[in-house]
Structure formats: C-alpha cells, structure tokens
ZAMARGU-4260 file (C-alpha; in steps of 0.2 Angstrom, whole numbers, plus 5000, padded with zeros to 4 digits):
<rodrens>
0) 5192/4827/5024 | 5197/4837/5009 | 5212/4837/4999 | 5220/4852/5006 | 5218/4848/5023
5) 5224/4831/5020 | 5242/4839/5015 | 5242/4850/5027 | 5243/4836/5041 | 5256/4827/5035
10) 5253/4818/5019 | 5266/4803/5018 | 5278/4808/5004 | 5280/4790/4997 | 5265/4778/4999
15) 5269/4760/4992 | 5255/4748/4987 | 5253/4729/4986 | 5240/4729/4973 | 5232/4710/4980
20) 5217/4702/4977 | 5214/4703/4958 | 5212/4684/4957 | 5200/4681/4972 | 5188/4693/4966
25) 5184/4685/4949 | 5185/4669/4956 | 5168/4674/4968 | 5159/4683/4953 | 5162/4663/4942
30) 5173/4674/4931 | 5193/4671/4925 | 5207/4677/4935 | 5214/4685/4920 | 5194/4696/4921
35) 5201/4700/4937 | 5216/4707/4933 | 5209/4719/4917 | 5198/4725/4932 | 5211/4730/4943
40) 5220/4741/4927 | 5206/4753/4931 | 5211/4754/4948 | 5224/4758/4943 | 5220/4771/4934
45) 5210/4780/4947 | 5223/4779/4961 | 5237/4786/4951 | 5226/4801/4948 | 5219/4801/4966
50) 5239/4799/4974 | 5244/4817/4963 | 5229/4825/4967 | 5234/4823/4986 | 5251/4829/4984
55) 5258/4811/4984 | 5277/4812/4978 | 5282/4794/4977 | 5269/4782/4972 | 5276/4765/4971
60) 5265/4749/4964 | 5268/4730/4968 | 5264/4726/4948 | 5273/4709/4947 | 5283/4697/4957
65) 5295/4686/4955 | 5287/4674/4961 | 5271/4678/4949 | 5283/4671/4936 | 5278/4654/4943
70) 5259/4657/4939 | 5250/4647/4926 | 5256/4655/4907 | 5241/4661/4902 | 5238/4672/4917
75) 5257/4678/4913 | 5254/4682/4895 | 5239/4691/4898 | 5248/4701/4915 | 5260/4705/4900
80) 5249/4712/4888 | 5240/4723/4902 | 5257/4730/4907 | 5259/4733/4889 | 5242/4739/4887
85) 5242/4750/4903 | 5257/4760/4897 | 5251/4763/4877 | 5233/4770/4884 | 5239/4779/4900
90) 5255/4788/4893 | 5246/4803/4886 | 5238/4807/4904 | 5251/4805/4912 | 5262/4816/4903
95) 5246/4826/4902 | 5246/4827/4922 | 5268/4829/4923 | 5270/4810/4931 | 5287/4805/4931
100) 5287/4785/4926 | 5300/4771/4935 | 5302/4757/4935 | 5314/4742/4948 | 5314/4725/4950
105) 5324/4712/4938 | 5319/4721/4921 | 5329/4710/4911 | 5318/4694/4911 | 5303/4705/4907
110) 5298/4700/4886 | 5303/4713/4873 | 5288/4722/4869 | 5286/4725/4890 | 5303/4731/4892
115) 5303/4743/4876 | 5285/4750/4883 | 5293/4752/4900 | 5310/4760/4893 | 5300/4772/4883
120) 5289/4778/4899 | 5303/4781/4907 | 5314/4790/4895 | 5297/4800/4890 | 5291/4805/4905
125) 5311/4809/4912 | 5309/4828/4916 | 5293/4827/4922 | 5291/4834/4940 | 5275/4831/4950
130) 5272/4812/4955 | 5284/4801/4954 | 5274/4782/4950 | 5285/4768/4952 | 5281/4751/4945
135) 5290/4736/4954 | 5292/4723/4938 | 5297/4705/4942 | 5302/4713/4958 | 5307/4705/4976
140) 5314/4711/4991 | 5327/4696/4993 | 5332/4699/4975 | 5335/4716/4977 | 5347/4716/4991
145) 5356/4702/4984 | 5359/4712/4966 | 5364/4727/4980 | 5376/4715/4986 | 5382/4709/4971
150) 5385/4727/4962 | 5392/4730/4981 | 5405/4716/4979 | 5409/4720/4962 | 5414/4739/4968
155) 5425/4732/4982 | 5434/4720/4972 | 5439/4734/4960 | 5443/4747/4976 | 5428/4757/4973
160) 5423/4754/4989 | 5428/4751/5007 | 5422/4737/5017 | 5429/4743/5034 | 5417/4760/5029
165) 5402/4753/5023 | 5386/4758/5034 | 5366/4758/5029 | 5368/4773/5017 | 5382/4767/5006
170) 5373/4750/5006 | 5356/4760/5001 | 5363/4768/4984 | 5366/4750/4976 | 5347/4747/4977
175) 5339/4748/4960 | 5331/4767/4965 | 5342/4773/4979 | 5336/4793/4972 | 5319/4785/4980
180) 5314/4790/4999 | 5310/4777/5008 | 5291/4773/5009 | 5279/4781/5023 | 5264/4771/5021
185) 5261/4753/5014 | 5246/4748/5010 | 5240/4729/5008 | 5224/4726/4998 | 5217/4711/4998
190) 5212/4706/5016 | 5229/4699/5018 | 5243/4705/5032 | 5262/4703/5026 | 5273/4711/5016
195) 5277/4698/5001 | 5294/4700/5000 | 5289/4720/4994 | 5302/4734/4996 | 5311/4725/5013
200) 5324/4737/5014 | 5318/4751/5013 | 5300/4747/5023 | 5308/4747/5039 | 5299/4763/5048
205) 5285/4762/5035 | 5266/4762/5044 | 5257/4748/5038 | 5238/4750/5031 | 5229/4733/5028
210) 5212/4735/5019 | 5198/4724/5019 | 5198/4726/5002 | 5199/4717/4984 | 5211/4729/4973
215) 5198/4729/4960 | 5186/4740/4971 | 5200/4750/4977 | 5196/4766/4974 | 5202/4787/4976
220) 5190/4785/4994 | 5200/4771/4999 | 5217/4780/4996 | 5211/4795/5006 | 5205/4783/5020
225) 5223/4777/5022 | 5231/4793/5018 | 5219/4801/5035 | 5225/4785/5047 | 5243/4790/5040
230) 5241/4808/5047 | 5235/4801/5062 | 5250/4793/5068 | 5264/4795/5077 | 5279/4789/5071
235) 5294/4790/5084 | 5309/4780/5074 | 5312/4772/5091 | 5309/4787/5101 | 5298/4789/5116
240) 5284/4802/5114 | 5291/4814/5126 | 5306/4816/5113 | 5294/4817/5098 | 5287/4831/5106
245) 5302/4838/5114 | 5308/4841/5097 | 5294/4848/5089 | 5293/4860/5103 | 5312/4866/5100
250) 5308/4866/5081 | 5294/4879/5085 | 5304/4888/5096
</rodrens>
C-alpha cells in the first residue's frame, strides 16, 4: 500500500513507540549492548523520516526510562552521548523536513550537555509545523501522573483550582504535554507485550501493535505494516458496532 492510500484510510494521528530490543540484538551477534544501541540511532533515523512521509502528526519515542537509570554506567554514558550525538547530527534535517522537537519525562536529572542539546531542539525547531517528534527522556508513566498530581495539589492549595470540579480533562492539562493528543497506535518492538510503564494516561484507547522485531531492524516497511493494521481496525471507544456505523451513516447523511 502506498503512501497516499495509506492517509486516505485513516492514518493514526499520534503513533507512540517503545523502541525495545537494542541490547538483545548485539548480545546474539557476540557484540556490546552499547553496539546495539549506536544500531538503533539509525533506526531512528529512518523512522522519523518514514512517520512525516505518511502524514504522521505526533511521533512520540520511548528514548529513556526511569528505570534505565538503574542500568550499568557505562551503557548510561554511552545512551547519553547518543542522545547528544542524535540531536547535533540530525538537527539540520529536521529542520530541513519542518519537525517540530519535544521533549517529556523528568528533564531535570538528565546531565548538562543532554539537557542543553534537548533545550536547543526544542527552542529551534519551535515554529515548525509538520511532525511533531516527541522524545520521552527519563520518562515513566507512574512519575508522570504523580508530578500531575503534585502541580495539581499545588493549584488547589493556592485556589487555582476546584477539587469538587475536577474531571479527566482538567487532570489531563498537568501532564508534561497536555497540547499532545492522545496516542492512536503503540507500537512494541522487541518481541515483547506490555507497556513498561509508557504514556499510561494517555494510552487508554490506544491500538496496540507488537512486533516480532529487534528495534535495530525496524525499518520505514515495518512502520507502514503497523500504520495498515491500524487502518484496519475498528475502534468503538466502548461502543457497539452498530453505533460506530450508526454515526458514520448520520455523518454522511
């Protein structure tokens, strides 16, 4: 399926990624997990460029937990410099190709040098308007919500905010990038099948795509794969098929 037929029958606006599998596949070709990782950097690559081709929106990348901190140093550093590395290199095609750069998790612990690269991504690539491409930096779910609920706390403490009015939407614009729509499609590469504590508020209708695949050999194909299954599904929100079609037949009407 081509490109234009594959926005024509319902692209997902916001496809988030758990980018897994980097270690596992240089650990069966004898090589460094860290050789793993500088492998999956050009995957990288090539699926940013794949995602604006299709008419992606939101592109949002699982780069870095907070649980990742708890990996062995060296493979830290080295995550580090490619972070650093990934946003010196790519920067001119990006702003080449109009991608708007974001970034969410807890930026604050990330070193110096990471968090002026990131800062400078973001404030150069501000008023670009094609894809948005999110990184997700010493990031979790859990730790998300809770800093919502902190900032939340904090509001209602000062009277910004009423508890006895609060609902999903108000709670939603604490989150770190509550302009963000909420994901369509997650991917899982890998050949694993959870979530790992990755966007949990905000996945909760989101169509899960697991792939038998090391993120090191993902490639542009694969994204279109997922992007094809996407526009194969129906997704009723809790409705029953007859009112999925009931609608769209009084929105043709």
């Amino acid at each position: 399926m081509g490109n234009d037929a594959l926005r024509s029958e319902g692209c997902p606006r916001h496809v988030a990624i758990i980018m897994d599998g980097n270690g596992r596949w240089a650990e069966r070709r004898g090589l460094s997990r860290v050789e793993g990782h500088r492998a999956g950097k050009e995957a990288v690559s090539e699926v940013v460029r794949t995602a604006a081709d299709l008419g992606i929106e939101v592109l949002t990348l699982y780069a870095f937990s907070l649980e990742n901190w708890n990996r062995p140093q060296a493979e830290v550093t080295e995550l580090m410099r490619l972070a650093e590395r990934y946003l010196d290199e790519e920067l001119p095609e990006v702003m080449a190709n109009d991608i708007q750069v974001r970034a969410i998790g807890r930026l604050e612990r990330l070193p110096p040098r990471v968090r002026e690269r990131v800062g400078h991504a973001v404030e150069k690539t501000r008023d670009n308007g094609s894809l948005k491409l999110v990184f997700a930096l010493s990031y979790g779910g859990r730790a998300e919500i809770v800093d919502a609920a902190r900032r939340l706390m904090r509001d209602a403490e000062q009277g910004r905010v009423d508890p006895e009015v609060l609902d999903e939407k108000i709670f939603a614009s604490y989150l770190y990038d509550p302009e963000l729509p909420d994901p369509d499609l997650l991917i899982r590469t890998g050949c694993e099948s959870r979530v790992s504590n990755f966007l949990l508020w905000q996945i909760a209708y989101a169509e899960f795509y697991a792939v038998d695949v090391m993120w090191p050999d993902f490639r542009a194909e694969h994204l279109r794969e997922a992007v094809c299954d996407f526009s194969g599904r129906e997704r009723r929100f809790g409705l029953t098929s007859a009112q999925i079609a009931g609608n769209r037949d009084r929105g043709s009407a």
